[in-house]
DORODO-558432 format. One record per residue (C-alpha): x, y, z; residue number from 1. Coordinates in steps of 0.5 Angstrom, whole numbers, padded with zeros to 4 digits, m for minus. Layout:
N
     X     Y     Z   n
     X     Y     Z NUM
...
***
This chain:
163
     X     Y     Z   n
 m0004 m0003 m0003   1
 m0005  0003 m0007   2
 m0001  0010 m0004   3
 m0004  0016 m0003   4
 m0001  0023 m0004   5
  0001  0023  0003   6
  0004  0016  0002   7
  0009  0018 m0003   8
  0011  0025  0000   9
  0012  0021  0007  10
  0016  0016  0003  11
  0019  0021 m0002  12
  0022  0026  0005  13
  0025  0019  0009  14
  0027  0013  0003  15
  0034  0018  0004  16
  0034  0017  0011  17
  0031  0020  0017  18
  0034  0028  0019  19
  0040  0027  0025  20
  0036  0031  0030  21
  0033  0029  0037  22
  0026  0029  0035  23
  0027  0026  0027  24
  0019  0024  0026  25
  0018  0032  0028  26
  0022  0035  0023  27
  0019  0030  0018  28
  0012  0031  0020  29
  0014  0039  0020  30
  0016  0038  0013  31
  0010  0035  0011  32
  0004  0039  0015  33
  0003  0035  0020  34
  0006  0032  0027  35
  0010  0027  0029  36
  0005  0023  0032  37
  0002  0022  0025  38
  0008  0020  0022  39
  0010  0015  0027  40
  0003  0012  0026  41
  0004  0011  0018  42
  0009  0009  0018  43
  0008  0003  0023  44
  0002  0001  0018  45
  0006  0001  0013  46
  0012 m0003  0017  47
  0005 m0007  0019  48
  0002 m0008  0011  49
  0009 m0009  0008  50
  0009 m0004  0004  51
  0016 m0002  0008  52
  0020 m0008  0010  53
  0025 m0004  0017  54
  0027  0002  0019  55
  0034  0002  0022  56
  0040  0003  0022  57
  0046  0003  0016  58
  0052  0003  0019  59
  0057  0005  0013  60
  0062 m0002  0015  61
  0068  0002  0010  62
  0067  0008  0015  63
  0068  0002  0021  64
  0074  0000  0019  65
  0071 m0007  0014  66
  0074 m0005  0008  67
  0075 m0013  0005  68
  0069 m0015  0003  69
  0067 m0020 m0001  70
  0062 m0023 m0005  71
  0063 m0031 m0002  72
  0060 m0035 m0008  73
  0058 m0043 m0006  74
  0056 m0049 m0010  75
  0051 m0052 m0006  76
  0047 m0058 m0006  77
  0040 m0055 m0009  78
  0036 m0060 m0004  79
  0039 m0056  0002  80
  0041 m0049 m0001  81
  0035 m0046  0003  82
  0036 m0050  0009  83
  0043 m0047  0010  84
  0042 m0041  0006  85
  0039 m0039  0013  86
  0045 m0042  0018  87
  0049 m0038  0013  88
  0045 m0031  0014  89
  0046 m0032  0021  90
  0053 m0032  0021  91
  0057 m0025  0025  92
  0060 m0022  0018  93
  0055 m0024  0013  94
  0051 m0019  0012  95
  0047 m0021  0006  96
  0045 m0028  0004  97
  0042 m0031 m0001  98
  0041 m0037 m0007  99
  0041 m0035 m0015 100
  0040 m0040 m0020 101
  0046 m0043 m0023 102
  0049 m0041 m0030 103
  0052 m0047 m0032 104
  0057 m0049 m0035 105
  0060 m0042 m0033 106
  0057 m0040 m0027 107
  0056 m0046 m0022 108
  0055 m0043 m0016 109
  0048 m0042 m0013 110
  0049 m0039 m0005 111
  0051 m0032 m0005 112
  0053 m0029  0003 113
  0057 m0023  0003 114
  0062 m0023  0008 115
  0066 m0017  0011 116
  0073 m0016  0016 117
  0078 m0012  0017 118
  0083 m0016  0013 119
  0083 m0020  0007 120
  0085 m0026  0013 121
  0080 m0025  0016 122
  0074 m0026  0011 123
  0078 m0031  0009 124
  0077 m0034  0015 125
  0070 m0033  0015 126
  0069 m0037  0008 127
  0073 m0043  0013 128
  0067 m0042  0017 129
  0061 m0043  0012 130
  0064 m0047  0009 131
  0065 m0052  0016 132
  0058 m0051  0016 133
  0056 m0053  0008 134
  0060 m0059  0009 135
  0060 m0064  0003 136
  0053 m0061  0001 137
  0059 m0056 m0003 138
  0063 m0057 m0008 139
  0066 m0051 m0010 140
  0067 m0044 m0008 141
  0070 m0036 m0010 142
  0070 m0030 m0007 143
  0069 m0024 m0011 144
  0072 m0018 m0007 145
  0070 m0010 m0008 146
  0074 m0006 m0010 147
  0070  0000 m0011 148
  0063  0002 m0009 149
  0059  0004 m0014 150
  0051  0005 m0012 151
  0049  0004 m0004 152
  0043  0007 m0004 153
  0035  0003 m0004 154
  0030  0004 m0008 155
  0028  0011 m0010 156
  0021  0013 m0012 157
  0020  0019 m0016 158
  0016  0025 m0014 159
  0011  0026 m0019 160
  0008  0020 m0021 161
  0008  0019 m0029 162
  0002  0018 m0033 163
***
């Protein structure tokens, strides 16, 4: 799907978040010349197509109190990766999973599922969990912990495309 000028402005006036106001479509539309309703209607075309995969919400989870967050890494059975990959992401406090390929002999884990707590403890606990629900089809695990954050924004287009 090709954007139009309209896509890229509309695009360009949300990817930092809609305006925190009551009618967040209406200040979007009044930016771009146009009416909430028209803003509403692209971007549910665009949620439709694909070509923008949510609108929601990011809390920030530091702001919430979870601030022991970790990338927990898994060594798991490729034949059943996906399959768990998708029990895992389902979990309360995983909020990312994914599988990456291995990078033998350094690197061995292949399952990515970053958990977060209140507490060390607490992620640590989370870890138990998935590692209940891998079972033997794991042989190994981390856990990366943060300790700064250095980027938390998503994908930024340009305002002016470059020929």
């Amino acid at each position: 799907m090709a954007l139009d000028d309209f896509d890229r402005a509309l695009i360009a006036a949300t990817q930092g978040g809609l305006p925190l106001v009551p009618r967040p479509y209406d200040a979007v539309g009044q930016r771009l010349g146009v009416s909430g309703q028209q803003v509403r209607e692209r971007l549910a075309q665009m949620l439709e197509t694909g070509l923008i995969r949510r609108i929601g919400a990011v809390p920030n989870h530091y702001r919430l109190g979870f601030t022991a967050n970790g990338m927990s890494v898994w060594d798991v059975d490729d034949a059943l990766v996906d399959q768990l990959g998708e029990r895992i992401g389902q979990l309360p406090g995983v909020s990312h999973c994914y599988r990456r390929p291995r990078r033998l002999p350094a690197w061995p884990y292949n399952l990515f599922a970053m958990l977060h707590g209140r507490t060390r403890a607490e992620v640590e606990q989370q870890a138990v969990q998935v590692q209940q629900l891998l079972g033997a089809a794991c042989t190994g695990h981390d856990i990366l912990y943060s300790t700064a954050i250095l980027k938390k924004t998503g994908l930024r287009l340009r305002q002016s495309q470059e020929s």
